[in-house]
C-alpha positions in Angstrom: 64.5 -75.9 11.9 61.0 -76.7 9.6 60.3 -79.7 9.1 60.3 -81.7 5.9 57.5 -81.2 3.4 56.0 -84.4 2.7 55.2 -84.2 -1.0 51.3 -84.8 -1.7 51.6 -83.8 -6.0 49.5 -86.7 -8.0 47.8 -87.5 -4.8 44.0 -87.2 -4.4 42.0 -86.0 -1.3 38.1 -86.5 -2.2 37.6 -84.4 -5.2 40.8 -82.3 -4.9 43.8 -83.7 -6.6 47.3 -81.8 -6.2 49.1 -80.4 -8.8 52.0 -78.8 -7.2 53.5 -77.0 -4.1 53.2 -73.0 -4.2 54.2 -70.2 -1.9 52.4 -70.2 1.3 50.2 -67.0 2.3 49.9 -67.9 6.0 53.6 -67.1 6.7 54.8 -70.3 5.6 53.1 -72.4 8.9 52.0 -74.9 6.7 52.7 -76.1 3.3 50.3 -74.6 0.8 49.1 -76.8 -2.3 47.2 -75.6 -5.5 44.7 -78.2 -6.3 42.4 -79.1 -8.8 38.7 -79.9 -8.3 36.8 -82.9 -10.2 34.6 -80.0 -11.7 37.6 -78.4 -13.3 38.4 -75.2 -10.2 41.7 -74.4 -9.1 41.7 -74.0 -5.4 44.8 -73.8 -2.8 44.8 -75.5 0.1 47.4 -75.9 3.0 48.8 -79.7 3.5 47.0 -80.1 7.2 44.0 -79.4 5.4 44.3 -81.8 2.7 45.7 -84.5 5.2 42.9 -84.4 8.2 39.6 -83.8 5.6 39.1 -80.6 6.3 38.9 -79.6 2.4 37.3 -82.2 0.2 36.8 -79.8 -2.7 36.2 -76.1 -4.0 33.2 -75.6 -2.6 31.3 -77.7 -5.3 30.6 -80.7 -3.2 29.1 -78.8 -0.5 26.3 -76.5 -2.7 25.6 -79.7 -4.0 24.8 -81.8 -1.0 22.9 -78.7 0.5 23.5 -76.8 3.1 25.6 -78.3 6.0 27.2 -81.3 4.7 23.6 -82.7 2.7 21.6 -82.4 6.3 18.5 -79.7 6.3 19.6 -76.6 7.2 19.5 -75.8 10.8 18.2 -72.0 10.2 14.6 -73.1 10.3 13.1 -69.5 10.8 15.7 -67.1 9.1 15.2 -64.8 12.3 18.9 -65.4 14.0 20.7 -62.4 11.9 17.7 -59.7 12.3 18.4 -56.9 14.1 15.1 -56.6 15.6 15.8 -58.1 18.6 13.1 -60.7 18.7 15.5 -63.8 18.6 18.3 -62.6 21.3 15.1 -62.0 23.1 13.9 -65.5 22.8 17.5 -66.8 23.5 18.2 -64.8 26.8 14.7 -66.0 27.9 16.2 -69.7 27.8 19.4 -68.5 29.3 18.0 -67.0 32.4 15.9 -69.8 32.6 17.7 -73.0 32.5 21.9 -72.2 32.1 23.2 -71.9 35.6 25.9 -69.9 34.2 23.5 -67.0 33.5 24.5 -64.1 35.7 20.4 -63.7 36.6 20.3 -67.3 37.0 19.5 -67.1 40.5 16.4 -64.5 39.8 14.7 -66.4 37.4 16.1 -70.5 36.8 17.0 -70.4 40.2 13.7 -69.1 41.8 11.8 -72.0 39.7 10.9 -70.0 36.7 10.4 -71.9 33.6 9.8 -71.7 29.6 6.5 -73.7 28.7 7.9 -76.6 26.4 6.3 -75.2 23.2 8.0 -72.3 23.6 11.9 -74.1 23.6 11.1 -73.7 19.8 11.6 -69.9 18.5 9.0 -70.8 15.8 6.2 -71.1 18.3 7.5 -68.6 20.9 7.3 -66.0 17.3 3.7 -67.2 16.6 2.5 -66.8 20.2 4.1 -63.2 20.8 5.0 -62.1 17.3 7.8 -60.2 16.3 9.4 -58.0 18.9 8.2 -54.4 18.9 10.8 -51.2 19.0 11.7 -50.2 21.9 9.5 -52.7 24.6 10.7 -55.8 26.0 9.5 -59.0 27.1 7.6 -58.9 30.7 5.8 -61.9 32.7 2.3 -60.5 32.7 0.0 -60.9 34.8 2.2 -63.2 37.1 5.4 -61.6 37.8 6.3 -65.0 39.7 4.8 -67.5 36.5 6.5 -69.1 34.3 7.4 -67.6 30.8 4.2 -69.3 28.6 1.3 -67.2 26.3 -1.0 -65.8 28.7 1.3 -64.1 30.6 3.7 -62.7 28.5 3.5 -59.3 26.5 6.1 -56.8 25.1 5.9 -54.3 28.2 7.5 -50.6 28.2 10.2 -49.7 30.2 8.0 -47.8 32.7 5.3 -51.5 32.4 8.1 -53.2 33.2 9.6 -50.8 36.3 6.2 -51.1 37.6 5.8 -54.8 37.0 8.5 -56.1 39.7 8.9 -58.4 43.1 9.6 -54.7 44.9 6.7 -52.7 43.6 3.2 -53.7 46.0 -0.2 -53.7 43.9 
């Protein structure tokens, strides 16, 4: 048996104020509300939304305040949605060195391999090596043993990197 609709019509949740119950589109799990903003939209809004804070309003308050909630952005560098490669690169670096959950943990992390501090900003990792190049990857260079920091780093080719490893003997 549902449960009993609590009526919210007349009642105001930060900008939004209800005008009236309508047919739900999500199956009818939760009471769905059309709702007008303080700058004049009409917006729907299901009753769980209204009632915890998820919604506050259409959308206005939000591109008003800025991006998340008034706070600076937290996309500093724009270079998280390229499909170069140059930020997943970055981001496994960190992963294999420090999250113990890394499957390759053990080989790098694990064996006391470590990012040099300016380099736990992508920003300064991008200025030191650039952006990543087609087709190479990132290698500890000179020192296959050192520590990910500029100076031994470069973007090697697969073959560079086949013959840069604790197996091969110089």
């Amino acid at each position: 048996m549902p449960m009993p609709v609590r009526n919210l019509t007349g009642m105001t949740f930060g900008r939004l104020t209800v005008l009236k119950q309508v047919p739900s589109t999500n199956r009818g799990r939760y009471a769905t509300w059309l709702c007008q903003c303080a700058c004049g939209t009409l917006k729907r809004v299901t009753s769980s939304n209204l009632r915890r804070g998820q919604v506050k309003s259409c959308g206005c308050l939000q591109r008003e305040q800025g991006p998340i909630n008034g706070r600076v952005s937290r996309t500093t560098h724009g270079w998280s949605r390229k499909n170069d490669g140059t930020y997943r690169t970055w981001h496994h670096m960190l992963e294999r060195c420090y999250d113990l959950n890394n499957q390759v943990y053990h080989h790098y992390g694990g064996r006391g391999i470590r990012v040099c501090k300016p380099w736990h900003k992508f920003e300064n990792f991008l200025a030191s090596m650039g952006p990543k190049p087609p087709g190479l990857s990132l290698d500890r260079y000179p020192d296959n043993n050192g520590n990910y920091e500029p100076g031994n780093c470069r973007w090697a080719t697969p073959k560079q990197q086949a013959n840069n490893t604790r197996r091969n003997r110089r």
